[in-house]
Each structure stands twice: as structure tokens, then as C-alpha cells.
C-alpha positions in Angstrom: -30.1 -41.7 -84.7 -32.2 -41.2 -88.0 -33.4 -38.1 -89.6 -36.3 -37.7 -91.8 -35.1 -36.9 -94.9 -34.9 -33.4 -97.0 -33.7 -32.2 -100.1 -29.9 -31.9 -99.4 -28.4 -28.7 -100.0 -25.0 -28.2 -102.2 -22.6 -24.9 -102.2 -19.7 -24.9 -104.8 -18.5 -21.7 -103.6 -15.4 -20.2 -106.1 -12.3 -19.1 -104.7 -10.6 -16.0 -105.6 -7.5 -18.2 -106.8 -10.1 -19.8 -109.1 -10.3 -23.4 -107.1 -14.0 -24.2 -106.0 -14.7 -24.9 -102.2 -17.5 -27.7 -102.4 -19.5 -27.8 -99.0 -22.0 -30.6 -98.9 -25.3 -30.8 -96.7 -24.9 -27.4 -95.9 -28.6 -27.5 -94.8 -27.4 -29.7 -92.1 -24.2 -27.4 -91.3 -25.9 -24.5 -91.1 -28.4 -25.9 -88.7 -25.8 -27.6 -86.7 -23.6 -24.0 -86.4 -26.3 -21.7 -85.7 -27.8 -24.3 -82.7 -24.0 -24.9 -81.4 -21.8 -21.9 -81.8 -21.5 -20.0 -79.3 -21.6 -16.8 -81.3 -25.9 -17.9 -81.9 -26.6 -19.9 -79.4 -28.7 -18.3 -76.8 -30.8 -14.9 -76.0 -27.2 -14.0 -75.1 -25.2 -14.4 -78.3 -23.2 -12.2 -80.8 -26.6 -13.0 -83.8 -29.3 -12.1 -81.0 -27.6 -8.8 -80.0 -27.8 -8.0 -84.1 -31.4 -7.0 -83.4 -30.9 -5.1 -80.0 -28.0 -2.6 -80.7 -27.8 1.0 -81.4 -28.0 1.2 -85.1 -25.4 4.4 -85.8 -23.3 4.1 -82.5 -20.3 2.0 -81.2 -20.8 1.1 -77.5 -19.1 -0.9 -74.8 -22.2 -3.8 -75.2 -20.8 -4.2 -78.7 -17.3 -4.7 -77.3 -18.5 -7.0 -74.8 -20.5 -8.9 -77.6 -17.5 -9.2 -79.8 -15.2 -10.3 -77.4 -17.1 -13.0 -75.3 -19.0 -15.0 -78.0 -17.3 -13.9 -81.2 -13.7 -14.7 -79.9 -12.1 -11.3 -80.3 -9.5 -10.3 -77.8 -10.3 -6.4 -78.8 -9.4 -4.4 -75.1 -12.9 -2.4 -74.8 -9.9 1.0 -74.4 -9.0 0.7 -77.7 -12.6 1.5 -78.8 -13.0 4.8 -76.5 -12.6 7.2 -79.9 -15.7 6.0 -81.2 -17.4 5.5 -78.2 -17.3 9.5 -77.2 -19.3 10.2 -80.7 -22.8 10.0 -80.1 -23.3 9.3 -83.8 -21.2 8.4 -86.8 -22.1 9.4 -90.1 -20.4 6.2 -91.9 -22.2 3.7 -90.0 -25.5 6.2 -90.4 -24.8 6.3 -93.8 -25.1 2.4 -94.2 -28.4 2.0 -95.2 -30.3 -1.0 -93.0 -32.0 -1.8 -96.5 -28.7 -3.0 -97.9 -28.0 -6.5 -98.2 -25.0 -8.4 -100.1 -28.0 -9.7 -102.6 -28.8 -6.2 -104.0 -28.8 -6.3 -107.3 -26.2 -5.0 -109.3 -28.4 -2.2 -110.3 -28.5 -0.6 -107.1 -25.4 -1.8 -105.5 -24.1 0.4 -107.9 -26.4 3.9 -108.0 -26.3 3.6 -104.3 -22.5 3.6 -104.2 -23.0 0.3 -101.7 -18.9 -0.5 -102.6 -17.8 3.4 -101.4 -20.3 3.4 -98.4 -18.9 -0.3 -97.4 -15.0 1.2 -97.4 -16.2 4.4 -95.7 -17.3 2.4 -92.9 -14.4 -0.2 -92.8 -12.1 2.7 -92.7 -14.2 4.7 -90.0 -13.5 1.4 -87.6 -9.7 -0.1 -88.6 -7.2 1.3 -86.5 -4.5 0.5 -84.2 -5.4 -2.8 -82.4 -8.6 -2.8 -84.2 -7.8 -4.8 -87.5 -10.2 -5.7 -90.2 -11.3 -9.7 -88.7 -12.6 -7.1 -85.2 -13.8 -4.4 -87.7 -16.0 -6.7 -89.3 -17.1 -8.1 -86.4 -18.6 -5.0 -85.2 -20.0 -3.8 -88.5 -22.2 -7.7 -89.2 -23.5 -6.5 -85.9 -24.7 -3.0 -87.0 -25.3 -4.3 -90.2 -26.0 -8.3 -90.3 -27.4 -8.3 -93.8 -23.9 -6.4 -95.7 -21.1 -7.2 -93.2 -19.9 -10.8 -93.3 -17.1 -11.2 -90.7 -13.8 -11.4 -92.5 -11.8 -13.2 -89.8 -9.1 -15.7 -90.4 -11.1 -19.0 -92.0 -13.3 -16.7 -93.4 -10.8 -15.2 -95.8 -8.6 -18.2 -96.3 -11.6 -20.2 -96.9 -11.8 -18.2 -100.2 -8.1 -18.0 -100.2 -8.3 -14.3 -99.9 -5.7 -12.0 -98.6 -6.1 -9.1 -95.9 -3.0 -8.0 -94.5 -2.2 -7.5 -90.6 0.2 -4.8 -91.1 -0.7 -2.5 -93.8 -2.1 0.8 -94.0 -5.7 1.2 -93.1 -6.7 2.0 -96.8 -5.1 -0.9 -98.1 -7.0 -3.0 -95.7 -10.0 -1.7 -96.7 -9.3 -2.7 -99.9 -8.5 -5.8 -99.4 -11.7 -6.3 -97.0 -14.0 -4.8 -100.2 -12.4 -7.0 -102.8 -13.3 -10.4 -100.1 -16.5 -8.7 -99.8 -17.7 -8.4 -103.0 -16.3 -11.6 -104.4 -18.6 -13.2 -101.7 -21.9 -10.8 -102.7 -21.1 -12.4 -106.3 -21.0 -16.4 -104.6 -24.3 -14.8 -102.6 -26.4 -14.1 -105.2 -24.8 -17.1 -107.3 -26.4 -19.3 -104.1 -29.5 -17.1 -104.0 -31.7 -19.8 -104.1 -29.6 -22.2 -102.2 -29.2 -19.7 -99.3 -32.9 -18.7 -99.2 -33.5 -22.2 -99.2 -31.3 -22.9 -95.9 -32.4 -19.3 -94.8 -36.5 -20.5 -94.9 -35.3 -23.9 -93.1 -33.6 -22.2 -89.8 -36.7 -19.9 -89.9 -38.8 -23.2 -89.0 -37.4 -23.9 -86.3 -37.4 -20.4 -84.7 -33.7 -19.2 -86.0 -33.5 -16.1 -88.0 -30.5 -15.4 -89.9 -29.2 -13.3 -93.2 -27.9 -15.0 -96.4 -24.8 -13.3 -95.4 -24.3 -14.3 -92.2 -25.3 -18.3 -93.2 -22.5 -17.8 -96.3 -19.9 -16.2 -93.7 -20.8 -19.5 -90.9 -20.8 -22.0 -93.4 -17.6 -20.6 -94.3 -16.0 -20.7 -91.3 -17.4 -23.9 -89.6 -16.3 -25.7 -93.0 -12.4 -24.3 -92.3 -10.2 -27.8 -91.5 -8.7 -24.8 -88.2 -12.6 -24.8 -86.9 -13.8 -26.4 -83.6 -17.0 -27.4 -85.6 -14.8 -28.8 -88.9 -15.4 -33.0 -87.8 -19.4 -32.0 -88.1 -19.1 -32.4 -91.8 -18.0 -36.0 -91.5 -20.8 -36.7 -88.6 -23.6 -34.9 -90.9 -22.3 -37.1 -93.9 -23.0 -40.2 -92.0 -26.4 -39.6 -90.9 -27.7 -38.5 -94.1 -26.8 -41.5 -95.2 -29.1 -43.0 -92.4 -32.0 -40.8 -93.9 -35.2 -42.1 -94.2 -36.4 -41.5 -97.0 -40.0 -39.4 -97.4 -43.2 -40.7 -98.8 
């Protein structure tokens, strides 16, 4: 199979230890995950719900969307605190304008960092940890929220700890979080230019959320990790354009 060739697209994300994580034709990747994975694929899927769901409340849909094509194993119970409150004033207070690639002007003024930890703290709790908190926040708020679940973090060779106070894993969740805003608007134009790409052919996505699937489809523990290796060898089968 050949492909008509475009510009390919580069990512030399930095770690928190300081490595770099290179990830080549992400262009490709990114078109690959968000026509594949489960979690975009379909009318049906965790991205399309993004732009159906109540805004400033948690309900059972959300649950459901989390736990079929997201993966979560979250027991829809364990969520009944939040579903009783008919509205939240941490996720309310989340502004929908808010994206990872505010500038540092704003991000600051608007007290993005404190609003982000308000809200990671109004969802952790007992058998709700932050990979399942996250997941539920990038669907209330798809442009600020990446989904810090397992790859995610290690990917970045971040730490968020299973077991320690809900405060401390906020913490940790806002340090990952801002380190990737700063490899997000370090990839600006990169992203945008993947971002306008899936728009072409009909798939609407935030910077954020390409950073976070990248990230995770690029993880040697993902299902989707041998498409890098497939992707390389049909660029190299590119024909080149006019």
C-alpha cells in the first residue's frame, strides 16, 4: 500500500528525568489512534461523548463512558457522592476557555494551576484514583485534562502514587500536568499541525488530548505500540508530491 506523501511530523517530547522521548511520524500515529482506538472510534466513544456531557455535573453516562471505551474498571457506586450534587462548583469553576496552551500570562492571573488541583481533589477518592479522575475531568474538560493513566505518566517517567493521600496525588497529577502544558506549547506548532490534519478528514480533537494519545499509543505496554514500526515502513513507500 502506498501513501501520498506529507510533511512528516517529529515530537521530541522531554521527560521529567531529563531523557527526551522521540516519537516519529506522529502525524501518521495520531491518525492511526484516533481512527482505531476504541476510546475515538465511533459516534459511541469516550472523545465523542466530550461534546455531549453535562458540563458542571458527574453522571452515570460518564461512568459508563469511562469504563467501556476508556478501560476503567471504576464500579459506577463508588461515584454516587457526586452524582447526588446537581452541581459542583470545582468542575463549574473550570473555565471551558481553558486550554493547556494558555499562555503563561493567564495561566497564571487565572489561578489555572489552583483551579486544576481544586478539581483533581473534588474527584480522587477511595477507589477513584487519579488515572479514573482524569479520565472523567478530559471528559468535562477535553482541552485542560490529559488522562494521566499508567503509560501516560511513565511515558514521561513521572510519578503518581496509588496509595497516598489525596492531596499528595493531586500534586503529583499537577506537576505531570504542567510539565506536559510546557512540552504543549513547546509542540504548538507541531500539534496544531496534526490537530488541522485530523480536522480534514472529519476528526476533531484538542492539542491535549493528541499529546496525551500519542503518549500513550507510543508506550512499548500499548496494544497500538507495533503501529510505529508499520507507519515507519510505509512512509518509506511514500510517493513523493509534485
Amino acid at each position: 500500500m502506498t501513501f501520498v506523501s506529507v510533511t512528516p511530523v517529529t515530537l521530541r517530547v522531554a521527560r521529567l528525568d531529563g531523557t527526551e522521548l522521540t516519537i516519529v511520524n506522529a502525524d501518521r500515529l495520531a491518525d492511526l489512534f484516533f481512527t482505531l482506538d476504541r476510546s475515538s472510534r465511533g459516534d459511541d466513544s469516550y472523545d465523542a461523548m466530550t461534546s455531549r456531557t453535562s458540563p458542571n455535573r458527574i453522571e452515570r453516562v460518564d461512568v459508563d463512558a469511562i469504563n467501556g471505551p476508556m478501560r476503567a474498571r471504576s464500579k459506577p457506586e463508588v461515584w454516587q457522592d457526586l452524582y447526588d450534587v446537581q452541581h459542583l462548583p470545582w468542575l463549574a469553576a473550570l473555565d471551558p476557555g481553558w486550554d493547556l496552551m494558555c499562555d503563561d500570562a493567564r495561566w497564571d492571573a487565572d489561578r489555572i494551576p489552583e483551579a486544576i488541583s481544586g478539581a483533581l481533589l473534588g474527584v480522587i477518592a477511595p477507589y477513584r484514583n487519579v488515572s479514573v479522575a482524569t479520565k472523567m475531568l478530559h471528559l468535562k474538560r477535553p482541552a485542560l485534562f490529559p488522562v494521566l493513566d499508567r503509560l501516560v505518566v511513565e511515558s514521561v517517567n513521572g510519578h503518581i502514587s496509588s496509595t497516598a493521600s489525596p492531596v499528595t496525588r493531586a500534586s503529583q497529577a499537577l506537576v505531570v500536568t504542567e510539565h506536559l502544558r510546557r512540552e504543549i506549547r513547546k509542540h504548538q506548532e507541531e500539534l496544531v499541525e496534526i490537530q488541522g490534519r485530523l480536522h480534514a478528514i472529519g476528526v476533531d480533537r484538542t492539542t491535549t488530548r493528541i499529546m496525551d494519545g500519542l503518549l500513550w499509543m507510543t508506550h512499548p505496554d500499548s496494544e497500538l505500540a507495533p503501529l510505529g514500526s508499520v507507519v515507519a515502513r510505509w512512509r518509506a513507500d511514500d510517493i513523493p508530491s509534485p
